[in-house]
C-alpha positions in Angstrom: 89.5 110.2 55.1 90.3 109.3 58.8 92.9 112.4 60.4 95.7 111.5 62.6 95.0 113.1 65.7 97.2 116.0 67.3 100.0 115.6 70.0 97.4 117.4 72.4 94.1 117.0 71.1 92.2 117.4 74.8 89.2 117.1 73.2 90.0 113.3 73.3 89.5 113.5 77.6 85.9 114.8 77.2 83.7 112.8 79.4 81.4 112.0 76.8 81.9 110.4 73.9 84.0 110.5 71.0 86.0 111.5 74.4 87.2 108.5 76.6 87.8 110.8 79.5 85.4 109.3 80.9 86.0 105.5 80.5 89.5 106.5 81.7 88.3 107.9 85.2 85.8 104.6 85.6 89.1 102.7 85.4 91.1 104.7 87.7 88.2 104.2 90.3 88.4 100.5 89.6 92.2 100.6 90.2 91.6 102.7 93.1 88.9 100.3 94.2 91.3 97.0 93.5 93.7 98.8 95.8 92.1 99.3 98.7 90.4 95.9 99.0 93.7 94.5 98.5 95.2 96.3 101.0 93.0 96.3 103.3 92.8 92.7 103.0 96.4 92.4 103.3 97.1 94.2 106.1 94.4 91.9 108.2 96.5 88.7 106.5 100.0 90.6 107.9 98.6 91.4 111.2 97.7 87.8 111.9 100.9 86.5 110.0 102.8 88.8 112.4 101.7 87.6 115.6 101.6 84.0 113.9 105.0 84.2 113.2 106.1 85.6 116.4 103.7 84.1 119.1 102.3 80.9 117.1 103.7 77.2 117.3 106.5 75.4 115.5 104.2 74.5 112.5 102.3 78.1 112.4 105.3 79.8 112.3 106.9 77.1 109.5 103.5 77.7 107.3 103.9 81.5 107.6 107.7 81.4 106.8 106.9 79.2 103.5 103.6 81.3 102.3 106.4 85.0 102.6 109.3 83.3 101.2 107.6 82.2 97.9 105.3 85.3 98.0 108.5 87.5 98.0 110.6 85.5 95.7 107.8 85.2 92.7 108.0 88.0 90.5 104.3 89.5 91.4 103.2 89.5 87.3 104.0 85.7 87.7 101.9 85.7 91.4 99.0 87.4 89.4 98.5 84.7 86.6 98.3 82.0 89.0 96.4 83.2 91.4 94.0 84.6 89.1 93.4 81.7 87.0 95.2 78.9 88.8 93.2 80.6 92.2 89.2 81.0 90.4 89.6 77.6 88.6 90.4 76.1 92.2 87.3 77.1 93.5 84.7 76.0 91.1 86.4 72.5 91.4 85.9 72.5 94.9 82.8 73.7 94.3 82.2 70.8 91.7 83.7 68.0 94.1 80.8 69.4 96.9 78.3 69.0 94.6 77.5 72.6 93.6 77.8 73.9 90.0 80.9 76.5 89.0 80.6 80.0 89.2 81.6 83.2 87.3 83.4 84.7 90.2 83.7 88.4 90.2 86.9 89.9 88.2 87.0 92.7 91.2 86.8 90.0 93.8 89.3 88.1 92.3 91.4 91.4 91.8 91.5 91.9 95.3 91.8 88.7 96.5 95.3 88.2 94.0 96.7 92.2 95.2 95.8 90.7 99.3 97.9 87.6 98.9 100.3 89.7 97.5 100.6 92.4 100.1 99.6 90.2 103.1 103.6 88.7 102.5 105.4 91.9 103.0 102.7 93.4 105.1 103.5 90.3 108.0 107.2 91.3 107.8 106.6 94.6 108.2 104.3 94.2 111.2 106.6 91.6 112.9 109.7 93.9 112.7 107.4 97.1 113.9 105.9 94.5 116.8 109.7 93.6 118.1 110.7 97.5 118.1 108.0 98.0 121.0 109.9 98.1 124.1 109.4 94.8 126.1 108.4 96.6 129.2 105.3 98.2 127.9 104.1 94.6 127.5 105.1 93.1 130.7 103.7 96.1 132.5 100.5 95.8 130.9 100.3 91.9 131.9 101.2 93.3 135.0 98.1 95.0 135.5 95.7 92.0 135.0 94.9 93.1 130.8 93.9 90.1 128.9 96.2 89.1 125.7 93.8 90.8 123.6 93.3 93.7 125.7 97.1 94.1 125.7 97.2 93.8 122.1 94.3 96.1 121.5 95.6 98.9 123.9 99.1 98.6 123.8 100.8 96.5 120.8 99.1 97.9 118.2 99.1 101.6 119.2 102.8 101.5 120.2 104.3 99.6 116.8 102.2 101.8 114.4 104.7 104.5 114.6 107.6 102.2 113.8 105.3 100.5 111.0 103.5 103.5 108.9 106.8 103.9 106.9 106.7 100.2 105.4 102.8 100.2 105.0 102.8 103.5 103.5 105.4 102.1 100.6 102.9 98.9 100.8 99.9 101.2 99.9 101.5 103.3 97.7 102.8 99.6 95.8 99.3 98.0 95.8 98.0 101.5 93.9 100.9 100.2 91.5 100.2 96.5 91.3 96.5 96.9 89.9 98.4 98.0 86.6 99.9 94.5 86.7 95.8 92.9 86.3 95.5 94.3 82.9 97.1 91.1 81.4 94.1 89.5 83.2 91.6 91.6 81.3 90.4 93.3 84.2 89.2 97.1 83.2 91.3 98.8 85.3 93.2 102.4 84.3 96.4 100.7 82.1 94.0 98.4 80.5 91.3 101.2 79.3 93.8 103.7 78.9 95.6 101.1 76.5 92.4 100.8 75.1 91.9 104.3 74.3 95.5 105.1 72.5 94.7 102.1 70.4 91.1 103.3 69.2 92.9 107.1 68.8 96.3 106.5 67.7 96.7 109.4 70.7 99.3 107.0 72.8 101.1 110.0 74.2 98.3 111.9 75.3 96.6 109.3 77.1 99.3 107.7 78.7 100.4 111.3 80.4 96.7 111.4 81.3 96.7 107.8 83.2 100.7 108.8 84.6 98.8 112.1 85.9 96.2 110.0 87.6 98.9 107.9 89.4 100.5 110.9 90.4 97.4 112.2 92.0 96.5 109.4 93.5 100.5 108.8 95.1 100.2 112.8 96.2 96.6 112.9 97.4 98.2 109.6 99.5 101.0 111.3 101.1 98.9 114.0 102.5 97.5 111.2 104.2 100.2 109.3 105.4 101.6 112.5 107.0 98.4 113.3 109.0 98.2 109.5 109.9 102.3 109.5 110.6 102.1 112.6 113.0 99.0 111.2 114.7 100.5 108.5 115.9 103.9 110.0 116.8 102.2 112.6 118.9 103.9 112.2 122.6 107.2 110.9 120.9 110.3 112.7 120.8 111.3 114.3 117.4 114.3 113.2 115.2 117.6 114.7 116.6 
């Protein structure tokens, strides 16, 4: 006769089976793994949507304004269903109308590719607000001494709005860690969808859901030690808060 499992019965989180502590850190790494493609991704798509939106033409800046609007108004669960299966079942039709046969694209491709489209929105309105808090004059002077566009960009832009920017990216990272939660309604074996996966097979719902929340909180501390050493780095040469 099957026995209901205890409020704390650890021996659930062993790393080897009958324990699932070990399916449950193979999901965090996937989250953690969705999470920094996506990011990183994102932050490339913000950094040219920030200078697109600032320095491009009429219809750059148009394209950009449309893609962050609806980005930012779409509930991101909403974002994630179409892009996922709207997005994948794009490509293999393209891929059918060039003559090539439809492929089983990656679920962490696609993973990251949904969590970049995502972040890339907020991550060009964050850069373009840090961009216009650098003083004009830093800009003009390096013109002034002969530095290419990208050379000015390179050696002055991006160093001097990184201090004004870490805040918003740091929430940006810190959401994308959240948002690879949302890809369990895809299927994709992240942490919520194995640790779901677990309470169901144990019945041990509390236990294993404090064990993904601890996780998260690991992840969100081990991030902020981070974003300190990265946040003091660049201020270093500024003056302090008054």
């Amino acid at each position: 006769m099957a026995t209901t499992p205890t409020l704390f019965d650890f021996s659930l989180l062993a790393l080897s089976p009958p324990g699932w502590g070990g399916v449950l850190l193979a999901g965090f790494v996937s989250s953690i793994q969705l999470a920094v493609g996506g990011y990183v991704f994102g932050l490339l798509i913000g950094i040219f949507g920030a200078f697109g939106k600032l320095y491009g033409g009429p219809i750059v800046r148009d394209l950009l304004e449309v893609y962050t609007t609806l980005i930012r108004a779409v509930p991101e669960l909403v974002l994630i269903l179409l892009l996922y299966y709207a997005g994948t079942d794009a490509v293999n039709q393209l891929l059918t109308l060039a003559g090539y046969g439809p492929i089983d694209i990656n679920g962490l491709v696609a993973g990251i590719f949904v969590i970049a489209v995502v972040q890339g929105a907020y991550s060009t309105e964050v850069l373009r607000g840090a961009i216009k808090a650098v003083p004009g004059g830093e800009i003009e002077a390096a013109r002034a001494y002969g530095m290419s566009p990208l050379k000015v960009l390179r050696r002055v832009t991006l160093p001097a709005m990184l201090p004004f920017a870490i805040p918003g990216l740091a929430n940006l990272w810190l959401i994308a860690t959240k948002d690879t939660a949302l890809l369990a309604v895809v299927g994709f074996s992240e942490l919520t969808l194995v640790t779901r996966q677990a309470a169901g097979a144990t019945k041990a719902y509390f236990l294993f859901f404090c064990a993904a929340g601890v996780l998260y909180l690991a992840l969100t501390l081990v991030s902020n030690v981070f974003i300190r050493i990265i946040e003091k780095h660049s201020r270093r040469g500024m003056p302090g808060p008054v």
